[in-house]
C-alpha positions, -999 to 999 in steps of 0.1 A, spaced: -576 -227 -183 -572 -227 -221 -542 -228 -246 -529 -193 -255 -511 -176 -281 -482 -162 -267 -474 -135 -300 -516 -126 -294 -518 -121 -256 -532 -86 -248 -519 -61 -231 -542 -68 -200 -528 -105 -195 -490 -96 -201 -499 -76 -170 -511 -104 -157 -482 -125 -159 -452 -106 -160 -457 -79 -129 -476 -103 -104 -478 -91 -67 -479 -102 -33 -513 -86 -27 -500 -69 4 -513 -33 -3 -547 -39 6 -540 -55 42 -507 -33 50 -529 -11 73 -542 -36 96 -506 -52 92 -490 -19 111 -512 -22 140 -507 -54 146 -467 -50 144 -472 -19 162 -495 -34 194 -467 -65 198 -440 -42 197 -457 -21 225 -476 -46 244 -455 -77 240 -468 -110 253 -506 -96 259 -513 -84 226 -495 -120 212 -520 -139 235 -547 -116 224 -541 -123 183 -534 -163 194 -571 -159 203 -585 -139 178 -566 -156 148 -559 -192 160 -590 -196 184 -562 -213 208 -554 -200 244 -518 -203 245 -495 -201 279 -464 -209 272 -454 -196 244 -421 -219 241 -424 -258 229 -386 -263 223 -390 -292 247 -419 -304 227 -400 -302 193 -376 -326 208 -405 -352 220 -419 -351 185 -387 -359 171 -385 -390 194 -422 -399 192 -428 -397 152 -422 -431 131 -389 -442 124 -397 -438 83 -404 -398 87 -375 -391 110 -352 -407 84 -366 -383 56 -363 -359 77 -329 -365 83 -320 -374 47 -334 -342 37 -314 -324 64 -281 -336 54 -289 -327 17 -296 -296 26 -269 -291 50 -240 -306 18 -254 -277 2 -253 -245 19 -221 -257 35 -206 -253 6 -218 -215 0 -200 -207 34 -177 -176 23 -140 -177 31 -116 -143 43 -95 -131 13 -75 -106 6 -45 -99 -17 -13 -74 -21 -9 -44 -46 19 -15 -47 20 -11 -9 -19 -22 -3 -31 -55 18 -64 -53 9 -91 -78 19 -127 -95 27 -137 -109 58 -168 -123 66 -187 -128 103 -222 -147 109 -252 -129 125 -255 -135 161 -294 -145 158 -318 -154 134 -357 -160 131 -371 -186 112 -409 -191 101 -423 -222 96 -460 -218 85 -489 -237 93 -527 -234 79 -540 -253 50 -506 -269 52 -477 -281 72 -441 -274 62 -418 -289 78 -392 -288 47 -398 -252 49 -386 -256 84 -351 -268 71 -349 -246 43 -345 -218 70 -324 -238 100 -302 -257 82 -285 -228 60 -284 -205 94 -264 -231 113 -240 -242 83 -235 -200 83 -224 -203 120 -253 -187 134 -254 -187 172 -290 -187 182 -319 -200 156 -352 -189 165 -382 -210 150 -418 -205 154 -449 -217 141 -485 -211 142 -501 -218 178 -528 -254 173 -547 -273 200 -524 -301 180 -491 -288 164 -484 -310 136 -453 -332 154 -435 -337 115 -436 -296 117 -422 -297 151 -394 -327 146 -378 -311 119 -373 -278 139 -356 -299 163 -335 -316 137 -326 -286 116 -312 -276 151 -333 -247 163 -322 -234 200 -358 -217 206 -393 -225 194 -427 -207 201 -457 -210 193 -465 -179 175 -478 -175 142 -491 -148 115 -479 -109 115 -477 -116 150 -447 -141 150 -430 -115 128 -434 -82 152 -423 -106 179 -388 -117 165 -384 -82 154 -388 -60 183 -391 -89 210 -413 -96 243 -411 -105 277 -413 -145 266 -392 -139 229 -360 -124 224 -353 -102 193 -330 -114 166 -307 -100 135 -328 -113 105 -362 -133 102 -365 -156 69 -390 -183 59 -421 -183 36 -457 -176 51 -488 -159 37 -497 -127 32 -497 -115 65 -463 -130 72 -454 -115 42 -465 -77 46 -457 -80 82 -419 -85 69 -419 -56 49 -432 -36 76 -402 -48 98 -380 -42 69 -348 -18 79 -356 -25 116 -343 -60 113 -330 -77 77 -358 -102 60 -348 -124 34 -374 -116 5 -411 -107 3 -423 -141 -11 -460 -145 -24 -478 -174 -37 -458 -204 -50 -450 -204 -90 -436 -230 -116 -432 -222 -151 -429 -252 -177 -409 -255 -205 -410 -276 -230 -398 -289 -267 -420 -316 -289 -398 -338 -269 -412 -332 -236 -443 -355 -218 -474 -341 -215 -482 -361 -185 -447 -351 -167 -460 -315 -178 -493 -312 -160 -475 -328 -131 -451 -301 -127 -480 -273 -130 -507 -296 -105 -482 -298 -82 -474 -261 -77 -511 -252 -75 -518 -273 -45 -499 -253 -24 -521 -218 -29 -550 -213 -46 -528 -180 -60 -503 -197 -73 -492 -191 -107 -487 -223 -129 -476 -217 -165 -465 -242 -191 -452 -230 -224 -438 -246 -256 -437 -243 -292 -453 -273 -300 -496 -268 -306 -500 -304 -299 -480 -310 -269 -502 -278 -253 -532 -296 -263 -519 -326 -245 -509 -309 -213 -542 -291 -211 -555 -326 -215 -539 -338 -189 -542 -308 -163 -580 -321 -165 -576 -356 -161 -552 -353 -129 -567 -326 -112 -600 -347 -98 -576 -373 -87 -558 -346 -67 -568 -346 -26 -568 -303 -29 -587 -302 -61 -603 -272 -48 -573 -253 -45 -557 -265 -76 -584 -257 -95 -587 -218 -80 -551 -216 -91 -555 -226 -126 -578 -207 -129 -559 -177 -118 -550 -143 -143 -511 -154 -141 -520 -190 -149 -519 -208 -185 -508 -228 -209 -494 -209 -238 -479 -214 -274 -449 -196 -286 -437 -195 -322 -401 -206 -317 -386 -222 -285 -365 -187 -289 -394 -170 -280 -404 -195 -254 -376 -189 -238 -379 -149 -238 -414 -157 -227 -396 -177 -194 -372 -149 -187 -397 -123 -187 -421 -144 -164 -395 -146 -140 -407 -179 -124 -401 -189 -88 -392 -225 -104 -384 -235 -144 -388 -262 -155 -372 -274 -185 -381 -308 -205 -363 -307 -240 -340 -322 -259 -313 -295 -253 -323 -288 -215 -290 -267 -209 -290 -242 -243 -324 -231 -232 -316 -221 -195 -287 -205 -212 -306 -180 -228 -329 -178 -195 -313 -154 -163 -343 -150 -146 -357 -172 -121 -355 -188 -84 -348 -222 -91 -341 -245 -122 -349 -281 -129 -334 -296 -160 -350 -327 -177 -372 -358 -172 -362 -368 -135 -358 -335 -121 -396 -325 -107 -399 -296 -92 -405 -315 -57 -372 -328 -54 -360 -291 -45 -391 -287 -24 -381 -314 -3 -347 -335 -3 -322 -328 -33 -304 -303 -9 -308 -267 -27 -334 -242 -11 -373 -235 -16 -373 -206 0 -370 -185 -39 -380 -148 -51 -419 -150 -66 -438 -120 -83 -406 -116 -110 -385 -105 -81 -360 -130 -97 -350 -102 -119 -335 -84 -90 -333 -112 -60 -319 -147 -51 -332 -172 -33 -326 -177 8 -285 -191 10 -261 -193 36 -253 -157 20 -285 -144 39 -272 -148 74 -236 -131 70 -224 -101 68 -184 -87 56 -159 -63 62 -133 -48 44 -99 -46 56 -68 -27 43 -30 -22 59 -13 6 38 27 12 37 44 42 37 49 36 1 17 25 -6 -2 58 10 30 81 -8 17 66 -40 -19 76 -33 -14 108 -15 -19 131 -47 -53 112 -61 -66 111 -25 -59 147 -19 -71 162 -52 -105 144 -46 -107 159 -10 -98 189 -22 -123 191 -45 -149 178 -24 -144 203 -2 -129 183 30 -103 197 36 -96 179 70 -94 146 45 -62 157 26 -47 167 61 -48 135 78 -26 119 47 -6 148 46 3 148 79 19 116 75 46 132 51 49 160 72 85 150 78 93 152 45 
């Protein structure tokens, strides 16, 4: 990693940076069949992969009961965080719960109303990492949107981490199975003898979670095609370098294709960060991975001529998480629209929305902020519209409605209103 000019970079590296992907072309093929053979063979072809992919022989496939021992069993100081990070979470999305409107105009009642999905799938991934906050992120919001039946699942181990499996329990999933990969996906998509199909599977994973969800796509509703985790920095003469490199270190650990980015307008301060990305990163237990990440194409520290163009830097990178560390945290997010999740000033890392401050993790990556939100209570409801017309209210729309059937050609349309009037 080196300190680049953000006015010089070439047209290679803008490519770089500001249309990242997923990476899921390139596996999608082996992705189908694997979708395909659990949708057709059910619980065989899941044992079959929990072999081939997890080297575990797995017989029961559900360990709800065993979610609810490791709540019990773990120490006292992880349930509380657990707990603590629960209720945070659950204070948030609570509030994003949508309430029935509607309102009265010339004869209209026109109005909103708003209905839960009956089930939903959540993934909690396992691997290099446990995630039991990622857990939450998907529980919590599904329950606080009045979901009835909360699927989790999580990669099959000859030891499942318990932290993984407690907070399952105490986001307040009804099922879990030990299922992971593509496989977990096809399975709460099209269900099998052991799993039972649900309305709309969320939660982060890697790339096979991640292709296998947009091969699922239409057949059941996903909440986003995530990829690798990102974090863009920015930051005024103001900022601290040593803050700085925290922010982008602590991103990296999670993937080693993550995209870490700090920008500023201040030469020096770059300097310094780069500085200080080197003298953390060997104190850092997944050096290795951090490293690979900063090492990545989409990766950098970068000078910009103005904080103006900083910021148009930040909006056209489209980060998963900002950053901001200035003296005027709130006028630069104001010229900023895209991106996941923001953290303004000194105290706010990045890790507190990972974990505890309540909002959710589970954000659009790859610039899909442009177009996306992150996972909210809004992803497990669905509305309706309602209307009640008068006489008077239809009379006063009977021409417009009938001129447009009319000239649309249906016919049948302008009859059903007229038919109404035929009285008159």
């Amino acid at each position: 990693m080196d300190v680049q000019s953000v006015s010089e970079l070439d047209p290679a590296k803008r490519r770089a940076l500001f249309e990242r992907d997923a990476g899921l072309e390139e596996i999608r093929d082996d992705v189908a069949e694997i979708v395909h053979r659990v949708r057709n063979e059910g619980d065989v072809a899941l044992r079959e992969y929990c072999r081939k992919f997890d080297d575990v022989e797995v017989g029961n496939f559900d360990i709800t009961d065993d979610a609810e021992r490791a709540y019990e069993s773990i120490d006292d100081d992880v349930r509380e965080a657990i707990e603590t990070a629960a209720d945070n979470i659950r204070e948030f999305h609570q509030r994003q719960v949508p309430e029935d409107w509607s309102y009265e105009t010339e004869g209209r009642e026109l109005g909103r109303r708003f209905y839960p999905l009956d089930s939903a799938g959540v993934y909690a991934p396992g691997g290099t990492a446990a995630y039991p906050s990622s857990a939450l992120m998907g529980i919590v919001p599904a329950k606080a949107a009045g979901v009835e039946h909360v699927v989790a699942v999580t990669p099959p181990a000859d030891q499942i981490n318990p932290v993984t499996l407690a907070a399952i329990h105490a986001g307040g999933a009804d099922a879990v199975y030990q299922i992971g990969g593509a496989q977990a996906i096809s399975a709460m998509a099209y269900g099998t003898e052991s799993i039972d199909s649900v309305d709309v599977i969320v939660g982060p994973g890697n790339r096979w979670v991640t292709a296998a969800k947009a091969e699922v796509r239409g057949d059941v509703k996903i909440d986003m095609l995530a990829g690798p985790s990102e974090v863009l920095a920015l930051a005024d003469d103001s900022a601290d370098p040593e803050r700085l490199a925290a922010e982008t270190i602590a991103q990296a650990e999670h993937d080693p294709h993550a995209a870490v980015v700090a920008v500023t307008d201040d030469p020096e301060l770059a300097d310094a960060v780069l500085e200080e990305i080197e003298d953390q990163v060997s104190e850092r237990e997944r050096e290795d991975i951090i490293r690979e990440a900063l090492d990545n194409e989409a990766s950098g520290v970068f000078v910009a001529r103005s904080m103006s163009e900083a910021a148009l830097f930040a909006d056209q990178f489209a980060p998963e998480h900002i950053y901001i560390e200035a003296e005027d945290e709130d006028a630069l997010l104001d010229r900023i629209e895209n991106y996941g999740s923001a953290f303004l000033g000194a105290h706010s890392p990045v890790a507190a929305g990972d974990y505890a401050s309540g909002t959710n993790h589970v954000l659009p990556t790859d610039a899909q902020a442009r177009i996306a939100s992150g996972l909210s209570v809004d992803t497990f409801v669905r509305s309706a519209t309602v209307q009640r017309l008068s006489e008077d209210g239809l009379s006063e729309l009977r021409g417009t409605i009938t001129t447009l059937a009319d000239r649309e050609g249906l016919e049948a349309h302008a009859h059903s209103v007229d038919v109404r009037f035929e009285d008159d």
